[in-house]
PDB file of the backbone (N, CA, C, O) and the ligand in Angstrom, with CONECT records:
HET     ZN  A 101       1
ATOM      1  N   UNK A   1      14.954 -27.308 -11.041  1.00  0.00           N
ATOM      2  CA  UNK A   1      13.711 -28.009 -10.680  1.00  0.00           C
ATOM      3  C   UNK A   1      13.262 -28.885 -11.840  1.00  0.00           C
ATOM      4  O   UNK A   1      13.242 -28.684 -13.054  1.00  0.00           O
ATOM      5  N   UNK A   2      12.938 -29.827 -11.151  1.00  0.00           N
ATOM      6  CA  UNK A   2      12.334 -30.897 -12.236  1.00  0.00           C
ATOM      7  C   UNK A   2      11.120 -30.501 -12.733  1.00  0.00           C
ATOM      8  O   UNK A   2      10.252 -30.119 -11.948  1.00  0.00           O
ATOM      9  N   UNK A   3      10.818 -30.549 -14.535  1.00  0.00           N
ATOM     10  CA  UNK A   3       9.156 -30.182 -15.350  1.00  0.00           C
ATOM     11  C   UNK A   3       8.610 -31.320 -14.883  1.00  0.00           C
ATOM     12  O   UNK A   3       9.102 -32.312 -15.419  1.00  0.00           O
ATOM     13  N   UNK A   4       7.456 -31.636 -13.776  1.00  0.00           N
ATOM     14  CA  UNK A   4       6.460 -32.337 -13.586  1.00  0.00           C
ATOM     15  C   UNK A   4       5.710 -32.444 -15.010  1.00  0.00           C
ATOM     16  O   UNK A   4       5.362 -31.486 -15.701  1.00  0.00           O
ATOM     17  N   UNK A   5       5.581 -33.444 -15.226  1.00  0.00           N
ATOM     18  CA  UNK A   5       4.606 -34.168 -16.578  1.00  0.00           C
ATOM     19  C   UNK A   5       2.868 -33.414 -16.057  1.00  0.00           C
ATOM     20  O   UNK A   5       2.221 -33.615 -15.030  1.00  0.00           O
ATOM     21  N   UNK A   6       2.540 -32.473 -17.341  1.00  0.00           N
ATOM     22  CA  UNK A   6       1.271 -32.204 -17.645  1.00  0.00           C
ATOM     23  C   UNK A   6       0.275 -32.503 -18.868  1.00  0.00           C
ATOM     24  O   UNK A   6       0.299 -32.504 -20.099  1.00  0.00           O
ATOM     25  N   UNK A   7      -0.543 -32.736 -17.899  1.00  0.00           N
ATOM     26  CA  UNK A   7      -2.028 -33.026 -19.217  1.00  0.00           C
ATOM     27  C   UNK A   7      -2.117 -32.425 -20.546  1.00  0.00           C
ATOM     28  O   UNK A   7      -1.731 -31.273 -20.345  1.00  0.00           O
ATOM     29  N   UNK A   8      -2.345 -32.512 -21.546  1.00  0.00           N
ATOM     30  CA  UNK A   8      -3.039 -31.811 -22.548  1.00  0.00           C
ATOM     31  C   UNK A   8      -3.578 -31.106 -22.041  1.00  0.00           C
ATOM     32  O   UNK A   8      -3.424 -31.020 -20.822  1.00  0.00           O
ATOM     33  N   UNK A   9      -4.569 -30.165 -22.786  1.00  0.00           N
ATOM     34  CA  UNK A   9      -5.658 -29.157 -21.992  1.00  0.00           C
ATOM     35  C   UNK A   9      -6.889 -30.195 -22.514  1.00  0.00           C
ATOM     36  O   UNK A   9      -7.047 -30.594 -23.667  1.00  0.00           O
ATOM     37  N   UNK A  10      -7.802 -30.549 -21.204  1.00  0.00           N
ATOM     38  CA  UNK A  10      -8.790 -31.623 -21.152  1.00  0.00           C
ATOM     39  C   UNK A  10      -9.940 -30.697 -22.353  1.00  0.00           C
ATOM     40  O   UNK A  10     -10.975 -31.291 -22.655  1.00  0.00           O
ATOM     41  N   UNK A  11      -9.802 -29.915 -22.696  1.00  0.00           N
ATOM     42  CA  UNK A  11     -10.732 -28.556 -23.626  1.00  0.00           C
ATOM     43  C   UNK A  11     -10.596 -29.197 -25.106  1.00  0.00           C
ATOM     44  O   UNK A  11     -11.395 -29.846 -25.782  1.00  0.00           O
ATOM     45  N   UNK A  12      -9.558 -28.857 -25.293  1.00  0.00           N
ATOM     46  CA  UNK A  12      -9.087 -28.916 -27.158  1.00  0.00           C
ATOM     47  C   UNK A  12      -7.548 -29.773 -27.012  1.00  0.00           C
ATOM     48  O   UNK A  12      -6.954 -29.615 -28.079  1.00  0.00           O
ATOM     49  N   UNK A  13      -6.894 -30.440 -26.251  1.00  0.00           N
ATOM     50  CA  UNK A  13      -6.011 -31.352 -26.433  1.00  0.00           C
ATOM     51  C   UNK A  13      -4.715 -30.864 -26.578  1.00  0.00           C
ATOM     52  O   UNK A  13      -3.826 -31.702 -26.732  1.00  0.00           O
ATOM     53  N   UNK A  14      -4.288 -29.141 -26.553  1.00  0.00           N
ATOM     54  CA  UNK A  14      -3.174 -28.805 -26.586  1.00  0.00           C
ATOM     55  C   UNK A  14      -2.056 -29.041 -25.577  1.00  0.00           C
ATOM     56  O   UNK A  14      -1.939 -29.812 -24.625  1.00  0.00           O
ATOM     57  N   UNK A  15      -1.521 -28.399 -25.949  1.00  0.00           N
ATOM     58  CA  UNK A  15      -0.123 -28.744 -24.833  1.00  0.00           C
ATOM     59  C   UNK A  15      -0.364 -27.824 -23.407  1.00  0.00           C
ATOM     60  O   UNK A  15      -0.695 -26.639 -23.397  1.00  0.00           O
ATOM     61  N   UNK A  16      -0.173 -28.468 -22.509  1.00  0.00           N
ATOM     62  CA  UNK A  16      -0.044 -27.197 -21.629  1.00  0.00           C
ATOM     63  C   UNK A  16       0.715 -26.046 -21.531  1.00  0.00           C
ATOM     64  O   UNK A  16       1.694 -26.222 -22.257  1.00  0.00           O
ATOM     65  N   UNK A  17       0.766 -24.992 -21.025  1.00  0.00           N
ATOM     66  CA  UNK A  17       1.991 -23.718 -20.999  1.00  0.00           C
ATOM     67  C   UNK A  17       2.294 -23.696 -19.470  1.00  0.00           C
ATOM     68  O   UNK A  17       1.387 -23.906 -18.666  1.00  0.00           O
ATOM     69  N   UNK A  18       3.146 -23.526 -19.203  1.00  0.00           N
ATOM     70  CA  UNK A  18       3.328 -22.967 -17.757  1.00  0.00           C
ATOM     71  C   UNK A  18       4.183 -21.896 -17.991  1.00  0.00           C
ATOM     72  O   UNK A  18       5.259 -21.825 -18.586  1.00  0.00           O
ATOM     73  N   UNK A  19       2.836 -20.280 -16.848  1.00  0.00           N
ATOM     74  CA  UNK A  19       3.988 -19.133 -16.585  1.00  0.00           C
ATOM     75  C   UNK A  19       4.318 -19.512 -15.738  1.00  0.00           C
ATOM     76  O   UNK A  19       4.214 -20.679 -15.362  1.00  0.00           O
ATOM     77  N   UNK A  20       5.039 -18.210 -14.949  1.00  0.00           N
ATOM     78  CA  UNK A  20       6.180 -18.113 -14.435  1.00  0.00           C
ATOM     79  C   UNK A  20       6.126 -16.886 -13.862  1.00  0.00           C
ATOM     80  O   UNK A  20       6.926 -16.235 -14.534  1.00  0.00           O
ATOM     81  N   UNK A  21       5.635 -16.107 -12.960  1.00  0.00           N
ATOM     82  CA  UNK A  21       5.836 -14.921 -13.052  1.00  0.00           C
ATOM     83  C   UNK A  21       6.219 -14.408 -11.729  1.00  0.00           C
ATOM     84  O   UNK A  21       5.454 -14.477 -10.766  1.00  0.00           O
ATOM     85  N   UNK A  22       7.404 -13.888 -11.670  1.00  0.00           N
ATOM     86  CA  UNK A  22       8.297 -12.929 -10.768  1.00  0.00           C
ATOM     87  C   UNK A  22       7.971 -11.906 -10.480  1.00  0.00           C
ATOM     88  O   UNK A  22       8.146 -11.063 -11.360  1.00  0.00           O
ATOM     89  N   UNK A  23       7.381 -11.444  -9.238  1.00  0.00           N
ATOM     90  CA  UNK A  23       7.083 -10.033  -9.574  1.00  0.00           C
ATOM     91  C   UNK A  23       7.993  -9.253  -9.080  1.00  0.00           C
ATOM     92  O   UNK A  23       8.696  -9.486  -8.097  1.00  0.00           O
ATOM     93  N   UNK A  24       7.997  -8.076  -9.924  1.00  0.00           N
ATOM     94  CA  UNK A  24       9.509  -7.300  -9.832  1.00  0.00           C
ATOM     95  C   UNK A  24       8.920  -5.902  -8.540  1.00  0.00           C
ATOM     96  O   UNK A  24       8.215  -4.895  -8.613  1.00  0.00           O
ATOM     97  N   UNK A  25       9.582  -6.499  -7.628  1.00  0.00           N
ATOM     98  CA  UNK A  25       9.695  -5.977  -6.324  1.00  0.00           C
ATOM     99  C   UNK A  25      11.049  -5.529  -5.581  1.00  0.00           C
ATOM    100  O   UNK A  25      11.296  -6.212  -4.588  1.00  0.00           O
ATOM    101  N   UNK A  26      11.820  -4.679  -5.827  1.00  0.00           N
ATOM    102  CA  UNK A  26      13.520  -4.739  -5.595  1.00  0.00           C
ATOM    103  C   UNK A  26      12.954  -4.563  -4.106  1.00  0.00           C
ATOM    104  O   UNK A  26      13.941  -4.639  -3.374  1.00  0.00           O
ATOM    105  N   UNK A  27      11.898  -4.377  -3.394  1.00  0.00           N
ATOM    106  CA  UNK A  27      12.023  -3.701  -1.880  1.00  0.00           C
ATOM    107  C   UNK A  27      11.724  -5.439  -0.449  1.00  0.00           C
ATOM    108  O   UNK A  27      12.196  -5.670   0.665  1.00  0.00           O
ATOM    109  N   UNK A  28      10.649  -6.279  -1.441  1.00  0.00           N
ATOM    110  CA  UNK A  28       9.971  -6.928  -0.732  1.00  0.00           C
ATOM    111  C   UNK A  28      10.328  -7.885  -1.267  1.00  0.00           C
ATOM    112  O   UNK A  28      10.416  -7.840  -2.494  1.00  0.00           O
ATOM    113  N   UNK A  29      10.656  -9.065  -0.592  1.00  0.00           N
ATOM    114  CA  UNK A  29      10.644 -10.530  -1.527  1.00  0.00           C
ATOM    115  C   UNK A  29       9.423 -10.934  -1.945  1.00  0.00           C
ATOM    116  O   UNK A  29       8.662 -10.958  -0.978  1.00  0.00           O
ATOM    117  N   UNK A  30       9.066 -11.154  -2.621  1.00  0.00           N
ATOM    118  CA  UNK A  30       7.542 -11.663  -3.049  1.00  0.00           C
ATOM    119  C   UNK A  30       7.726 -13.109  -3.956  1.00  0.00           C
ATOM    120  O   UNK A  30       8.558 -13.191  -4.859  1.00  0.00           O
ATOM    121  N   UNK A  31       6.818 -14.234  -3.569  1.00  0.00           N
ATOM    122  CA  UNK A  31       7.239 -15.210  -3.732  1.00  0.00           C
ATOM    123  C   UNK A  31       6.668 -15.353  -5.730  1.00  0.00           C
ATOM    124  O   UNK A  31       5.832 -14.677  -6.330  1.00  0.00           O
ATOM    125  N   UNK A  32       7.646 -16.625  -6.292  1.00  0.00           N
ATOM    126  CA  UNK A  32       7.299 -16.473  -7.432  1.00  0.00           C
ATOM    127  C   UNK A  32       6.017 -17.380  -7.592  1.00  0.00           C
ATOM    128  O   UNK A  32       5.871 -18.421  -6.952  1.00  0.00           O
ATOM    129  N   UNK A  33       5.135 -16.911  -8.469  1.00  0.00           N
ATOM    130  CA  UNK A  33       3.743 -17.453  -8.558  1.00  0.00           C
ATOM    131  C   UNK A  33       4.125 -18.486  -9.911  1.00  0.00           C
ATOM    132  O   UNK A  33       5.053 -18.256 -10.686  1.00  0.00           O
ATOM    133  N   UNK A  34       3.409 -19.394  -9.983  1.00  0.00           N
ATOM    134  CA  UNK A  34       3.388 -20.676 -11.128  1.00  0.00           C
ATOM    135  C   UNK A  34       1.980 -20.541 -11.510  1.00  0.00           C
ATOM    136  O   UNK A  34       1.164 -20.408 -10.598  1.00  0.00           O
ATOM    137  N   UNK A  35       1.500 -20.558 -12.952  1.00  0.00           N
ATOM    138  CA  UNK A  35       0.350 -20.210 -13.424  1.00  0.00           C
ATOM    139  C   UNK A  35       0.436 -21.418 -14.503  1.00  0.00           C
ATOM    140  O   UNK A  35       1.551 -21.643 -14.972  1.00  0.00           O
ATOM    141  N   UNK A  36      -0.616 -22.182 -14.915  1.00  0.00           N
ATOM    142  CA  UNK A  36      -0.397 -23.305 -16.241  1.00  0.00           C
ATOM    143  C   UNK A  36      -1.798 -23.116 -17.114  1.00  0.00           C
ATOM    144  O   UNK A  36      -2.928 -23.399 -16.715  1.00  0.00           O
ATOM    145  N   UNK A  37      -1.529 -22.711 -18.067  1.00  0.00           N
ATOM    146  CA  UNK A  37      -2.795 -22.764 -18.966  1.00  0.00           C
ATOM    147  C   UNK A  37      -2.292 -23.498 -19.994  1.00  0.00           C
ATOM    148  O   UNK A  37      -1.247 -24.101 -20.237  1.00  0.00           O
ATOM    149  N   UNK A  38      -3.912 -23.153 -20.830  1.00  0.00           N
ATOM    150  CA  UNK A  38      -4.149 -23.892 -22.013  1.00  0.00           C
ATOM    151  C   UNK A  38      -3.076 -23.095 -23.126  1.00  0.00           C
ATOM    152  O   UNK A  38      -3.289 -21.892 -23.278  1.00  0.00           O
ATOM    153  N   UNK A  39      -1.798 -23.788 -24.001  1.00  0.00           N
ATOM    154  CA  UNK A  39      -1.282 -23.119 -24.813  1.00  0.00           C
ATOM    155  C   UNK A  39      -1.766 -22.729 -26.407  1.00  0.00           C
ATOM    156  O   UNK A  39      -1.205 -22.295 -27.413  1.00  0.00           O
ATOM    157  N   UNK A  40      -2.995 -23.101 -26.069  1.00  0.00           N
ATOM    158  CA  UNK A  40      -3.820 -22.274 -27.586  1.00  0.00           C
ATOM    159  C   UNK A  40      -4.976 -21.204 -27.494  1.00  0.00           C
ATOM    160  O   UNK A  40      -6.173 -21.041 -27.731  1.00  0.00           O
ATOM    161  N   UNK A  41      -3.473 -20.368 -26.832  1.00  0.00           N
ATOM    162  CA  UNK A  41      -4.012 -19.026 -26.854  1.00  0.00           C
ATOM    163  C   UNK A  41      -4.852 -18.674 -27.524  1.00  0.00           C
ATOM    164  O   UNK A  41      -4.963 -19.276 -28.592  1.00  0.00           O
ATOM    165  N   UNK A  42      -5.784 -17.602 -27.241  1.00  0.00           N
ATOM    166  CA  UNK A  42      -6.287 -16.805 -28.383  1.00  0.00           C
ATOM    167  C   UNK A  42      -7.300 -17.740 -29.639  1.00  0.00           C
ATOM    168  O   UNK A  42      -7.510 -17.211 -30.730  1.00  0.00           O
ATOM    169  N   UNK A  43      -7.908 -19.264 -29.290  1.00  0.00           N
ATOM    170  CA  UNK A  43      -8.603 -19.579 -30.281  1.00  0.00           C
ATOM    171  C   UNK A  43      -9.494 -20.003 -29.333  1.00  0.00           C
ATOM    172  O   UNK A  43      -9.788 -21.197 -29.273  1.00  0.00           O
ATOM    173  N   UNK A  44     -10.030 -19.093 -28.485  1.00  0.00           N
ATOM    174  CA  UNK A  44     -11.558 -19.801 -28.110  1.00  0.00           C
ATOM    175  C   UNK A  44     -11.587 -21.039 -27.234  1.00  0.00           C
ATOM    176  O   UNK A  44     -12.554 -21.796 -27.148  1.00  0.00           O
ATOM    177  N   UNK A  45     -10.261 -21.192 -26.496  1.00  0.00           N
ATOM    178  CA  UNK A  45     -10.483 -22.632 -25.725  1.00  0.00           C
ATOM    179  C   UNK A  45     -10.937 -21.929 -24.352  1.00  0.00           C
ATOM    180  O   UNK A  45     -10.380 -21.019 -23.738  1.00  0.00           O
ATOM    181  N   UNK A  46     -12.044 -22.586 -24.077  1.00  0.00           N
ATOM    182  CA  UNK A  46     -12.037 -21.696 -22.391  1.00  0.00           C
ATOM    183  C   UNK A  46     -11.529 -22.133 -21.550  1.00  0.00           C
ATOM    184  O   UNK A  46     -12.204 -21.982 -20.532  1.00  0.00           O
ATOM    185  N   UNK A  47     -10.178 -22.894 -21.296  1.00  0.00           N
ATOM    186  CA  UNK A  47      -9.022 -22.876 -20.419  1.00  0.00           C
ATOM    187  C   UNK A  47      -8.390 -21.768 -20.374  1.00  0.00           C
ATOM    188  O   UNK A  47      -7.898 -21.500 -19.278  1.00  0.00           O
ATOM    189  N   UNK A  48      -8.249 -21.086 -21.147  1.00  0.00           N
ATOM    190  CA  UNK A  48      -7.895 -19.594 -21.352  1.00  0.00           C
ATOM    191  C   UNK A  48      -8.386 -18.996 -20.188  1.00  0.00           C
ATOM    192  O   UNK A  48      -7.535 -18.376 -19.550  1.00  0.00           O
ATOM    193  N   UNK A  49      -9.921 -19.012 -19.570  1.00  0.00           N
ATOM    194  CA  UNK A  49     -10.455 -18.310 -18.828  1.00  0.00           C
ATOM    195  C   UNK A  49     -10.629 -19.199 -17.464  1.00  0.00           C
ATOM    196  O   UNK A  49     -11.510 -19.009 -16.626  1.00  0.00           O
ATOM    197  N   UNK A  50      -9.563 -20.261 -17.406  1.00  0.00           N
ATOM    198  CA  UNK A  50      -9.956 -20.992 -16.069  1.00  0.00           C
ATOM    199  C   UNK A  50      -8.768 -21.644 -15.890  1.00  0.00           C
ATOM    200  O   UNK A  50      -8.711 -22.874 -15.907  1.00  0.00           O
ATOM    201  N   UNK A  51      -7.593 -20.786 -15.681  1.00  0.00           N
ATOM    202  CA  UNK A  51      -6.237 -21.685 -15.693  1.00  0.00           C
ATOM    203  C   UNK A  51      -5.831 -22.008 -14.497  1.00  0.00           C
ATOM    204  O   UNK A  51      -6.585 -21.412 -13.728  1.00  0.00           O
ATOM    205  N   UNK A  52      -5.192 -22.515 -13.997  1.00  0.00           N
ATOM    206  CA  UNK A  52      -4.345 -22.790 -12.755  1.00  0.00           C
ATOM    207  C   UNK A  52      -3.574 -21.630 -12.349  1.00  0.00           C
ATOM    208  O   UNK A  52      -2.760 -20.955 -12.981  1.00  0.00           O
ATOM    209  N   UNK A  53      -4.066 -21.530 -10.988  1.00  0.00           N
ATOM    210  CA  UNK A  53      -2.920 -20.663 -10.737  1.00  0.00           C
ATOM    211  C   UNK A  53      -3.276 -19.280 -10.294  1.00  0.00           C
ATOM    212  O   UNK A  53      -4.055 -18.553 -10.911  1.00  0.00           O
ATOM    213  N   UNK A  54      -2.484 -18.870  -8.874  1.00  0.00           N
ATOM    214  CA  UNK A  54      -1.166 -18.760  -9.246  1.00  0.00           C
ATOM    215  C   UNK A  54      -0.734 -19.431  -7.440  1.00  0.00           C
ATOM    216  O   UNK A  54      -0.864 -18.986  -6.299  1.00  0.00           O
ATOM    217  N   UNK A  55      -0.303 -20.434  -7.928  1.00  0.00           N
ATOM    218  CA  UNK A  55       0.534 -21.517  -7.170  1.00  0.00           C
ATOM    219  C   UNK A  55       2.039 -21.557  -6.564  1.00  0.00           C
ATOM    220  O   UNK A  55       2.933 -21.577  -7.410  1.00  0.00           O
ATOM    221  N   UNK A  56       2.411 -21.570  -5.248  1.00  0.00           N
ATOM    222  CA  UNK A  56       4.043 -21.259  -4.924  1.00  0.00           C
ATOM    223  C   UNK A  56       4.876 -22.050  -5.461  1.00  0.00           C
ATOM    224  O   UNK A  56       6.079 -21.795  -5.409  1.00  0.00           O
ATOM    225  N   UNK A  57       4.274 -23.453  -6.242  1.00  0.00           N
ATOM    226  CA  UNK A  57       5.282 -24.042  -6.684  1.00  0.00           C
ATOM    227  C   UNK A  57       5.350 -24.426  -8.021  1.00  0.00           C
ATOM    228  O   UNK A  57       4.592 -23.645  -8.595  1.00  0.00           O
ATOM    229  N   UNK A  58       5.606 -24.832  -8.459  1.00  0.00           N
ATOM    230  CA  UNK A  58       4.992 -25.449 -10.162  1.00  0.00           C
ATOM    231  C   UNK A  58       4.902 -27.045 -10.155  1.00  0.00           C
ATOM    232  O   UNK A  58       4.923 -27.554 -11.276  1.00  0.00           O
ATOM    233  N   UNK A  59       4.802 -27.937  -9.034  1.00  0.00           N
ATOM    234  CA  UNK A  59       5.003 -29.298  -8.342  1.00  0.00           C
ATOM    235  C   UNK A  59       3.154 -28.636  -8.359  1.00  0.00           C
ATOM    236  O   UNK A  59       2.444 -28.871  -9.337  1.00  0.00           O
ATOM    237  N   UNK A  60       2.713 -27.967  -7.352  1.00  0.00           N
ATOM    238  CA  UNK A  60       1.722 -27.444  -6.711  1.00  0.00           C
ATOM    239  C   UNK A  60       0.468 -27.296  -7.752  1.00  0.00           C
ATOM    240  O   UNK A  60      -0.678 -27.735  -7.656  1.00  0.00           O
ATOM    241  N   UNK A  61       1.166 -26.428  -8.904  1.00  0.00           N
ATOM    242  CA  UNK A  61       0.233 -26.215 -10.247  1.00  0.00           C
ATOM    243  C   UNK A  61       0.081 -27.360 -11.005  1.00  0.00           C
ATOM    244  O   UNK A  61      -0.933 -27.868 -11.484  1.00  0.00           O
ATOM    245  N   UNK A  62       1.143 -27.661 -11.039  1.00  0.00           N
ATOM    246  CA  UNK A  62       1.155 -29.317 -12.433  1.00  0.00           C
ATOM    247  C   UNK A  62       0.285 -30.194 -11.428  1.00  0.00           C
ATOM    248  O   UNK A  62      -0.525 -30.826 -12.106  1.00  0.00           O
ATOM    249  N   UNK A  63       0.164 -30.431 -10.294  1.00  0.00           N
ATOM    250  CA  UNK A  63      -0.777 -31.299  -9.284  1.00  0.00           C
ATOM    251  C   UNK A  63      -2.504 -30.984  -9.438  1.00  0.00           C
ATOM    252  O   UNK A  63      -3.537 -31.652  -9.488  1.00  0.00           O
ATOM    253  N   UNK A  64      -2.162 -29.739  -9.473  1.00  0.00           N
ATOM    254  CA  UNK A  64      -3.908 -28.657 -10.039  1.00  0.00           C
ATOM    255  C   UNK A  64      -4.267 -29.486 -11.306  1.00  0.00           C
ATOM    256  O   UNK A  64      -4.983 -30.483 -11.394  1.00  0.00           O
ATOM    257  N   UNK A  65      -3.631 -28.859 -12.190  1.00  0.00           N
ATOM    258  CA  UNK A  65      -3.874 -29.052 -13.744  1.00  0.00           C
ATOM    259  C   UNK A  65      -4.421 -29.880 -13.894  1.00  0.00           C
ATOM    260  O   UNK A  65      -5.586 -29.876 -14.290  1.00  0.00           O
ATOM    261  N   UNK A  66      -3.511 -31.221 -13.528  1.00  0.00           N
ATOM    262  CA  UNK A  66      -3.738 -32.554 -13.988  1.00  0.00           C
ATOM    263  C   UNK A  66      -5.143 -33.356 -13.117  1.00  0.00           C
ATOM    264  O   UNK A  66      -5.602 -34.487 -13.280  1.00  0.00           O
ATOM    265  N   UNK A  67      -5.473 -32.495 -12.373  1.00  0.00           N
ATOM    266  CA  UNK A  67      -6.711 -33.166 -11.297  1.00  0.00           C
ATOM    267  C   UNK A  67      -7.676 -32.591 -11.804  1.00  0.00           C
ATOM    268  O   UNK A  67      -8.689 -33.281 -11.697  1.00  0.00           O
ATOM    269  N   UNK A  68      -7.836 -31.669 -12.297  1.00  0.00           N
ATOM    270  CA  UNK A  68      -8.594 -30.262 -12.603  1.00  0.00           C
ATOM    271  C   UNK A  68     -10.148 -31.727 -13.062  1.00  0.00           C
ATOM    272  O   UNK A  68     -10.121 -32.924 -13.348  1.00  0.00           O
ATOM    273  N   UNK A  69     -11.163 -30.773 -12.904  1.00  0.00           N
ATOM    274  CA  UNK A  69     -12.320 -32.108 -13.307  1.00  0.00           C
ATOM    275  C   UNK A  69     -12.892 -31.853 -15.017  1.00  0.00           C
ATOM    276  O   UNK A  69     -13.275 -30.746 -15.395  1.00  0.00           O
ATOM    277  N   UNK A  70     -12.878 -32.428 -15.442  1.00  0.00           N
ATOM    278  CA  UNK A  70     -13.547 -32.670 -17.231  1.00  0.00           C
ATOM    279  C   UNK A  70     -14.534 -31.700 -17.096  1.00  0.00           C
ATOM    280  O   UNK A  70     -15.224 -31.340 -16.143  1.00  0.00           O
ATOM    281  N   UNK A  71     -14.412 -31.205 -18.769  1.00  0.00           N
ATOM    282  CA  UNK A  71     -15.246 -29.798 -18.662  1.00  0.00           C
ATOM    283  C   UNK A  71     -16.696 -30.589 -18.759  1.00  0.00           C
ATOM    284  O   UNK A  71     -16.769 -31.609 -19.444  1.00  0.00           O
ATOM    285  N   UNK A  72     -17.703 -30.143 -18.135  1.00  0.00           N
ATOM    286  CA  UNK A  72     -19.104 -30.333 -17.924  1.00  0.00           C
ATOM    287  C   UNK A  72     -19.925 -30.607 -19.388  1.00  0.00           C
ATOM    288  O   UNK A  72     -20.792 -31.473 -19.509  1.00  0.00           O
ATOM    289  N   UNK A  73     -19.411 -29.560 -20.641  1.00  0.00           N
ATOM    290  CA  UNK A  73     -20.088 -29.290 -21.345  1.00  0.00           C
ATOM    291  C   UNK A  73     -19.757 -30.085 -22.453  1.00  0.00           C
ATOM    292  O   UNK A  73     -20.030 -29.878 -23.635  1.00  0.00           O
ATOM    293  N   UNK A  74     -19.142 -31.013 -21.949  1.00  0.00           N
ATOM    294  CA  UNK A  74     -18.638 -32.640 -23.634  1.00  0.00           C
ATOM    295  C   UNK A  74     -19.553 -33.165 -23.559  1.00  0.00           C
ATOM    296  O   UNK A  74     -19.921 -33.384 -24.713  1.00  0.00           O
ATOM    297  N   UNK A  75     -20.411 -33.653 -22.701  1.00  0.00           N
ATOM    298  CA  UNK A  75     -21.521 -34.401 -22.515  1.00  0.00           C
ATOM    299  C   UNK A  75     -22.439 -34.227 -23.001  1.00  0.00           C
ATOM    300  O   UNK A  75     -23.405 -34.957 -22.775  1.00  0.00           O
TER     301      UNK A  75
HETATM  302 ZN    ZN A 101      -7.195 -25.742 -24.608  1.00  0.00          ZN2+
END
């Protein structure tokens, strides 16, 4: 699959992260979820607490991300 081009985090300007997460189900297929946050973890960006996701595709999430609306509180 092709990496769809993502935003900075509109917060603090980092890179984006995209998970990935499989959930380990040997009984049920369960579809894989696409999650994209802010990749500066752990310093107080509150994208941390408002990420994308969890999306069936990562086309689906990178479409989120990048629309997502400017945080309220720059102003
Ligand atoms: Zn950030």
């Amino acid at each position: 699959m092709d990496t769809p081009i993502l935003l900075p985090c509109p917060w603090c300007g980092a890179p984006a992260a995209v998970e990935v997460y499989c959930p380990p189900s040997p009984y049920e297929p369960a579809p894989t979820e696409y999650f994209i946050n802010c990749s500066h973890e752990g310093a107080g960006c509150p994208a941390n607490l408002v990420f994308v996701g969890p999306c069936l595709t990562l086309a689906e999430a990178a479409r989120r991300w990048n629309t997502r609306a400017p945080p309220a509180a720059s102003r």
